[in-house]
N, C-alpha and C positions, 0 to 999 in steps of 0.2 A: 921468886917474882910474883907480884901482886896484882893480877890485870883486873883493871876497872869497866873496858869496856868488851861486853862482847857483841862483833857483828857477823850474821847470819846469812848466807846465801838463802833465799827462798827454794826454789823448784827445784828438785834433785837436791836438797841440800838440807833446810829447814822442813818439807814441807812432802810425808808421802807420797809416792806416787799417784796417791787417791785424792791429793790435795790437803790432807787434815795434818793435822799438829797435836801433841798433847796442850792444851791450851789448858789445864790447870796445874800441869806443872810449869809450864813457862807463868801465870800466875802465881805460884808459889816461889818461884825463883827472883821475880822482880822484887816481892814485898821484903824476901831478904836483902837484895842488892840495894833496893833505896835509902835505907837512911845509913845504907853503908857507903853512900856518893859511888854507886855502881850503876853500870846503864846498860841497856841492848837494844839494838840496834839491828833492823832489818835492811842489808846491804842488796838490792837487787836490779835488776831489768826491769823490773815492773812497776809500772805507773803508780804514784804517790796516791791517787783517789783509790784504787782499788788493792794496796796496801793495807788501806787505814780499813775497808772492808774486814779484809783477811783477819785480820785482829781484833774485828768487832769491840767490845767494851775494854779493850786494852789498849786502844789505837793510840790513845791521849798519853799511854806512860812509857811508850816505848821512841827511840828513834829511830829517822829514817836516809838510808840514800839509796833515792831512787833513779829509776833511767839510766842504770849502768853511773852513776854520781855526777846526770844533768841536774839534779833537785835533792835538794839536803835537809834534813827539817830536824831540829832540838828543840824544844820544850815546846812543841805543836805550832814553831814558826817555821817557815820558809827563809832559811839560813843564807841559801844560795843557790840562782839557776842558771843554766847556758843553754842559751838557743841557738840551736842550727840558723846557717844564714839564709836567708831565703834564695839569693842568689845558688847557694851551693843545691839545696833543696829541687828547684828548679830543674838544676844542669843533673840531679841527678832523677827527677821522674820523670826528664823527658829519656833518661838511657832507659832506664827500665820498663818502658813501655814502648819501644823500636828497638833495640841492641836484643836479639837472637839466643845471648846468651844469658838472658834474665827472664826470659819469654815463660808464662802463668804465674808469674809473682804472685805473692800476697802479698800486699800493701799496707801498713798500718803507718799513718802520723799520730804520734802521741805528743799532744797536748797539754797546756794547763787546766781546762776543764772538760776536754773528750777526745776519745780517743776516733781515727778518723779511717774509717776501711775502703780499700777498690770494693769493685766489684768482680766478686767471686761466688762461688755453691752457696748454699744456704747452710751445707753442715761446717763450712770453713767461719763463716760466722757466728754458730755457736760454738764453735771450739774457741773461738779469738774470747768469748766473754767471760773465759774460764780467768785470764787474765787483762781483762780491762771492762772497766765501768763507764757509763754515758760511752757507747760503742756506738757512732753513728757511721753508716754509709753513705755520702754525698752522692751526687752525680757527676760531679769536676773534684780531684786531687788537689789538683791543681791550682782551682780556686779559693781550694780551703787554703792551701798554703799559702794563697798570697796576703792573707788578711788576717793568718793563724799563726803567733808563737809556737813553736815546735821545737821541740824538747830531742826527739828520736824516732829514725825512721824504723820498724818492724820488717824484716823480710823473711817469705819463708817458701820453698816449694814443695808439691807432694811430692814425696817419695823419693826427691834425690838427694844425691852428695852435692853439699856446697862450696865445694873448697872453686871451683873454679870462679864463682860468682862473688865470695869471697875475697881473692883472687885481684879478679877486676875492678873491685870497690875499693880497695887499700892504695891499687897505683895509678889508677884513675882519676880520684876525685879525691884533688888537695884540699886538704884542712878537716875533712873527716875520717874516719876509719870505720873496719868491721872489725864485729867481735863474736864469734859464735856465741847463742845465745844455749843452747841446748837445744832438743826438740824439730833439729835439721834447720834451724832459723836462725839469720842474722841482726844482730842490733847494730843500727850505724850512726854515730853519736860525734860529737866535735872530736877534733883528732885531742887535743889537749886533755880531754874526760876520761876519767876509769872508776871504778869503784875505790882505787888508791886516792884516787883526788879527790873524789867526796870524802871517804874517811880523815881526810886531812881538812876541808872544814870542821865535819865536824868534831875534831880534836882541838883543834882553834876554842868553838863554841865550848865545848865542855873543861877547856885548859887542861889537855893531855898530851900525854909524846905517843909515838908507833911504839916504844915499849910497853903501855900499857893495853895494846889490846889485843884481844885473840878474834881471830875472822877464823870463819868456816865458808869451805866452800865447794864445787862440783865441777867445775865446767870452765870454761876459757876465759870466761869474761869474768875468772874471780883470779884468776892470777898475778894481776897487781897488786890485789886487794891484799892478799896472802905472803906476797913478798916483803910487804909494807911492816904489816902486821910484826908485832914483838912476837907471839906467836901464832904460824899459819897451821890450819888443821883443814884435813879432807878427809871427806868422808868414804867407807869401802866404795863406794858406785861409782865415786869421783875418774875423771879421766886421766890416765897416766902422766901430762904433764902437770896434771894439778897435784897427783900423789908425789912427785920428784920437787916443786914447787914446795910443800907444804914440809914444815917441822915434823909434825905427828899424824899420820894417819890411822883411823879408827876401822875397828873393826867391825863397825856395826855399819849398816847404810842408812840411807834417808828414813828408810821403811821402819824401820826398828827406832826413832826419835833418836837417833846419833847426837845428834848435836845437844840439846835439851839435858839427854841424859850426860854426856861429858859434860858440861857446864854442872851439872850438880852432882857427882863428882868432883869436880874440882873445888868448888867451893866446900862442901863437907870436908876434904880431905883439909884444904887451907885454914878453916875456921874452924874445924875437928869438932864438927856438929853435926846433924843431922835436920836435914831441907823435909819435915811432912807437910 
Protein backbone atom coordinates (compact mmCIF):
# COMPACT_ATOMS: atom_id res chain seq x y z
CA UNK A 1 0.00 0.00 0.00
CA UNK A 2 0.97 3.48 -1.10
CA UNK A 3 -0.14 6.20 1.30
CA UNK A 4 -0.22 9.74 -0.11
CA UNK A 5 -1.23 11.44 2.87
CA UNK A 6 0.49 11.85 6.05
CA UNK A 7 -1.33 13.49 9.09
CA UNK A 8 0.46 14.36 12.28
CA UNK A 9 -0.76 14.99 15.75
CA UNK A 10 1.21 18.19 17.00
CA UNK A 11 2.03 18.10 21.04
CA UNK A 12 3.12 14.69 22.26
CA UNK A 13 3.11 13.56 18.77
CA UNK A 14 4.86 15.70 16.01
CA UNK A 15 6.39 18.10 18.19
CA UNK A 16 9.19 17.64 21.32
CA UNK A 17 8.23 18.06 24.44
CA UNK A 18 10.42 21.38 24.09
CA UNK A 19 8.09 22.29 21.29
CA UNK A 20 10.74 21.80 18.16
CA UNK A 21 10.59 19.49 15.23
CA UNK A 22 13.37 18.50 12.86
CA UNK A 23 12.03 21.20 10.49
CA UNK A 24 14.72 20.28 7.71
CA UNK A 25 13.92 17.04 7.43
CA UNK A 26 10.25 17.55 7.44
CA UNK A 27 11.76 20.05 4.49
CA UNK A 28 13.37 17.40 2.86
CA UNK A 29 10.41 15.04 2.94
CA UNK A 30 7.91 17.47 1.47
CA UNK A 31 10.13 18.26 -1.61
CA UNK A 32 10.00 14.53 -2.19
CA UNK A 33 6.42 13.96 -1.65
CA UNK A 34 5.30 16.96 -4.12
CA UNK A 35 5.62 16.22 -7.38
CA UNK A 36 4.84 12.76 -6.16
CA UNK A 37 1.05 14.27 -5.59
CA UNK A 38 1.95 13.36 -1.80
CA UNK A 39 0.89 15.67 1.17
CA UNK A 40 1.17 16.33 5.02
CA UNK A 41 -0.85 17.36 6.97
CA UNK A 42 -0.69 18.85 10.52
CA UNK A 43 -4.00 17.14 12.32
CA UNK A 44 -4.41 19.01 15.77
CA UNK A 45 -6.07 21.03 18.68
CA UNK A 46 -4.53 23.90 17.79
CA UNK A 47 -5.53 26.91 16.35
CA UNK A 48 -5.07 27.39 12.40
CA UNK A 49 -3.06 31.04 13.01
CA UNK A 50 -0.68 29.67 15.18
CA UNK A 51 -0.12 26.32 13.20
CA UNK A 52 0.97 28.30 10.32
CA UNK A 53 3.46 29.87 13.02
CA UNK A 54 4.78 26.66 13.96
CA UNK A 55 5.91 25.89 10.56
CA UNK A 56 7.09 29.24 9.73
CA UNK A 57 8.40 29.21 5.86
CA UNK A 58 6.62 25.87 5.26
CA UNK A 59 3.20 26.95 6.44
CA UNK A 60 2.14 27.48 2.67
CA UNK A 61 3.08 23.63 1.68
CA UNK A 62 1.76 21.73 4.05
CA UNK A 63 -2.01 21.13 5.18
CA UNK A 64 -4.14 21.57 7.83
CA UNK A 65 -6.88 20.39 10.44
CA UNK A 66 -7.30 22.26 13.05
CA UNK A 67 -9.43 22.61 16.27
CA UNK A 68 -9.68 18.96 16.86
CA UNK A 69 -11.33 19.25 12.60
CA UNK A 70 -13.46 22.61 13.39
CA UNK A 71 -11.10 24.19 10.41
CA UNK A 72 -9.64 22.40 7.51
CA UNK A 73 -7.35 24.22 5.15
CA UNK A 74 -5.66 22.70 1.35
CA UNK A 75 -3.78 24.63 -0.69
CA UNK A 76 -3.67 27.68 2.12
CA UNK A 77 -7.79 27.85 1.68
CA UNK A 78 -10.15 27.35 4.39
CA UNK A 79 -11.95 24.13 3.10
CA UNK A 80 -14.29 24.04 5.82
CA UNK A 81 -15.42 25.32 9.38
CA UNK A 82 -18.00 24.58 12.33
CA UNK A 83 -18.81 26.95 14.90
CA UNK A 84 -20.14 26.36 18.22
CA UNK A 85 -23.70 27.67 18.62
CA UNK A 86 -23.78 30.48 20.57
CA UNK A 87 -26.66 29.33 22.29
CA UNK A 88 -24.79 26.20 23.36
CA UNK A 89 -21.54 28.43 24.31
CA UNK A 90 -23.69 30.55 26.53
CA UNK A 91 -25.43 27.43 28.46
CA UNK A 92 -22.09 26.25 28.86
CA UNK A 93 -19.91 29.52 30.41
CA UNK A 94 -22.53 30.34 32.54
CA UNK A 95 -21.96 26.32 34.09
CA UNK A 96 -18.44 27.00 34.33
CA UNK A 97 -18.42 29.84 36.11
CA UNK A 98 -21.14 28.75 39.11
CA UNK A 99 -21.31 24.80 38.93
CA UNK A 100 -18.58 23.90 41.77
CA UNK A 101 -17.43 21.25 39.82
CA UNK A 102 -15.51 23.42 37.05
CA UNK A 103 -14.59 25.86 39.85
CA UNK A 104 -10.54 27.85 38.60
CA UNK A 105 -11.18 26.90 35.05
CA UNK A 106 -9.18 28.20 32.43
CA UNK A 107 -10.92 29.39 29.76
CA UNK A 108 -9.94 29.78 26.35
CA UNK A 109 -12.47 30.69 23.11
CA UNK A 110 -10.65 30.06 20.02
CA UNK A 111 -11.55 31.90 17.31
CA UNK A 112 -11.09 32.78 13.64
CA UNK A 113 -8.72 35.54 14.23
CA UNK A 114 -7.96 35.39 18.38
CA UNK A 115 -7.89 33.41 20.66
CA UNK A 116 -9.94 34.63 23.78
CA UNK A 117 -8.74 34.06 27.72
CA UNK A 118 -10.59 34.45 31.47
CA UNK A 119 -8.96 35.80 33.71
CA UNK A 120 -6.38 33.95 35.56
CA UNK A 121 -2.32 34.25 36.93
CA UNK A 122 -0.26 35.87 34.69
CA UNK A 123 2.17 32.58 34.32
CA UNK A 124 -1.35 30.61 33.10
CA UNK A 125 -1.20 33.20 30.26
CA UNK A 126 2.11 32.62 29.20
CA UNK A 127 1.81 29.29 29.11
CA UNK A 128 -1.68 29.56 26.89
CA UNK A 129 0.80 31.46 24.19
CA UNK A 130 2.88 28.48 23.74
CA UNK A 131 -0.26 27.55 21.80
CA UNK A 132 -2.17 30.31 20.62
CA UNK A 133 -1.47 33.58 18.60
CA UNK A 134 -3.34 37.08 18.91
CA UNK A 135 -4.07 35.81 22.74
CA UNK A 136 -6.38 38.42 24.12
CA UNK A 137 -7.87 38.56 27.64
CA UNK A 138 -11.40 40.58 27.61
CA UNK A 139 -13.13 41.53 30.53
CA UNK A 140 -16.70 39.88 29.65
CA UNK A 141 -16.30 35.96 28.01
CA UNK A 142 -19.25 36.32 27.43
CA UNK A 143 -19.42 39.27 25.56
CA UNK A 144 -16.72 38.12 23.24
CA UNK A 145 -18.99 35.33 22.56
CA UNK A 146 -21.90 36.96 21.72
CA UNK A 147 -20.39 38.83 18.67
CA UNK A 148 -17.44 36.04 18.19
CA UNK A 149 -17.59 33.00 15.81
CA UNK A 150 -16.09 30.21 17.85
CA UNK A 151 -14.57 27.51 16.64
CA UNK A 152 -13.56 25.72 20.33
CA UNK A 153 -13.75 26.03 23.83
CA UNK A 154 -10.18 25.34 25.81
CA UNK A 155 -10.50 24.00 29.37
CA UNK A 156 -7.87 23.15 31.68
CA UNK A 157 -7.26 23.19 35.65
CA UNK A 158 -3.98 23.15 37.74
CA UNK A 159 -3.07 20.21 38.75
CA UNK A 160 -6.07 17.98 38.59
CA UNK A 161 -7.75 14.81 37.18
CA UNK A 162 -10.28 15.73 34.68
CA UNK A 163 -12.21 12.96 34.19
CA UNK A 164 -15.01 14.27 36.33
CA UNK A 165 -15.38 17.64 34.55
CA UNK A 166 -15.14 15.66 31.58
CA UNK A 167 -17.62 13.75 32.65
CA UNK A 168 -20.20 16.43 33.07
CA UNK A 169 -19.50 18.09 29.59
CA UNK A 170 -20.39 14.97 27.48
CA UNK A 171 -23.97 14.41 29.40
CA UNK A 172 -24.67 17.75 30.00
CA UNK A 173 -24.41 19.77 27.16
CA UNK A 174 -26.25 18.33 23.91
CA UNK A 175 -24.69 18.87 20.68
CA UNK A 176 -21.05 19.34 21.88
CA UNK A 177 -18.47 17.05 23.41
CA UNK A 178 -15.13 16.64 25.35
CA UNK A 179 -12.11 15.36 24.18
CA UNK A 180 -8.96 15.23 26.45
CA UNK A 181 -6.57 17.42 24.91
CA UNK A 182 -3.37 16.33 26.72
CA UNK A 183 -1.68 18.52 29.28
CA UNK A 184 -4.80 17.84 31.94
CA UNK A 185 -7.09 20.03 29.40
CA UNK A 186 -10.21 19.62 27.58
CA UNK A 187 -11.16 20.54 24.04
CA UNK A 188 -14.93 21.02 23.67
CA UNK A 189 -16.00 21.21 20.07
CA UNK A 190 -19.34 20.45 18.16
CA UNK A 191 -20.47 16.85 18.97
CA UNK A 192 -20.47 15.93 15.10
CA UNK A 193 -16.26 17.21 14.85
CA UNK A 194 -13.24 14.93 15.29
CA UNK A 195 -9.93 14.91 13.67
CA UNK A 196 -11.74 11.94 11.56
CA UNK A 197 -14.01 14.53 10.21
CA UNK A 198 -11.70 17.02 9.15
CA UNK A 199 -9.47 14.27 7.56
CA UNK A 200 -12.39 13.29 5.58
CA UNK A 201 -12.65 16.95 4.06
CA UNK A 202 -9.83 17.06 3.47
CA UNK A 203 -9.75 13.75 1.39
CA UNK A 204 -12.71 15.14 -0.50
CA UNK A 205 -10.37 18.28 -1.33
CA UNK A 206 -7.23 16.32 -2.28
CA UNK A 207 -9.48 13.19 -3.98
CA UNK A 208 -8.38 10.41 -1.59
CA UNK A 209 -10.07 7.41 0.30
CA UNK A 210 -8.96 6.62 4.48
CA UNK A 211 -6.81 4.10 2.72
CA UNK A 212 -4.52 6.40 1.59
CA UNK A 213 -3.48 7.79 4.75
CA UNK A 214 -1.27 7.32 7.67
CA UNK A 215 -2.20 9.61 10.82
CA UNK A 216 0.00 9.77 13.83
CA UNK A 217 -0.91 10.30 16.94
CA UNK A 218 -0.77 10.59 21.22
CA UNK A 219 -3.63 11.31 23.16
CA UNK A 220 -7.64 10.90 23.02
CA UNK A 221 -8.57 13.39 20.69
CA UNK A 222 -6.43 11.44 17.91
CA UNK A 223 -8.41 8.25 18.11
CA UNK A 224 -10.82 8.76 15.52
CA UNK A 225 -8.27 10.11 13.52
CA UNK A 226 -6.33 6.79 13.79
CA UNK A 227 -9.27 4.57 13.47
CA UNK A 228 -10.19 6.25 10.09
CA UNK A 229 -6.80 6.23 8.88
CA UNK A 230 -5.70 3.25 6.16
CA UNK A 231 -2.91 3.11 8.57
CA UNK A 232 -3.05 4.51 12.43
CA UNK A 233 0.51 4.87 14.26
CA UNK A 234 1.25 5.95 17.82
CA UNK A 235 3.99 6.99 19.04
CA UNK A 236 5.94 5.24 22.44
CA UNK A 237 4.59 8.17 24.89
CA UNK A 238 1.10 7.67 23.28
CA UNK A 239 -1.67 6.60 25.88
CA UNK A 240 -2.58 3.04 25.96
CA UNK A 241 -5.83 3.48 24.33
CA UNK A 242 -4.15 5.23 21.46
CA UNK A 243 -1.52 2.31 21.39
CA UNK A 244 -4.50 -0.59 21.17
CA UNK A 245 -6.18 2.01 18.67
CA UNK A 246 -3.36 2.21 16.37
CA UNK A 247 -2.04 -0.39 13.58
CA UNK A 248 1.82 0.15 14.38
CA UNK A 249 3.16 1.57 17.25
CA UNK A 250 6.81 2.99 17.25
CA UNK A 251 9.40 2.84 19.26
CA UNK A 252 10.69 5.97 19.40
CA UNK A 253 8.55 8.95 21.21
CA UNK A 254 7.82 12.53 20.35
CA UNK A 255 11.35 13.29 21.78
CA UNK A 256 13.40 11.33 19.31
CA UNK A 257 11.28 12.79 15.82
CA UNK A 258 9.21 9.54 15.72
CA UNK A 259 7.04 10.55 13.43
CA UNK A 260 9.35 12.39 10.72
CA UNK A 261 11.72 9.69 11.00
CA UNK A 262 8.94 6.80 10.32
CA UNK A 263 7.62 8.85 7.41
CA UNK A 264 11.26 8.61 5.95
CA UNK A 265 11.59 5.43 6.44
CA UNK A 266 8.82 4.44 4.87
CA UNK A 267 9.26 6.28 1.99
CA UNK A 268 13.02 5.12 1.32
CA UNK A 269 11.88 1.73 1.93
CA UNK A 270 8.73 2.34 -0.75
CA UNK A 271 10.82 4.20 -3.37
CA UNK A 272 14.14 2.20 -2.39
CA UNK A 273 15.95 5.56 -2.26
CA UNK A 274 17.46 7.37 -0.07
CA UNK A 275 15.61 11.14 1.43
CA UNK A 276 19.20 13.69 2.18
Amino acid sequence: MTYRLFAADMDGTLLTDKKTFDIALLRRLIAFMTPRDMFFAAASGNQYQHLQTTFADLHDKIDYVAENGAVVVARGQIIYESLLPKATIDQLLAALTSDPIFAGAQIILSGRDHAYMNRVAPEDVAMAKFYYDSLVVPPNLCAVAANTPIYKIALSWRGQDINQQLDRINHAFPGVRGTSSGRGGIDVIAKHISKATGLMKLEEARQLMPVDVMAFGDNGNDLEMLRHAGCGVAVQNAIAPVKSAANVVLEETNNQDAVLRYIQRYLEETYQTTID
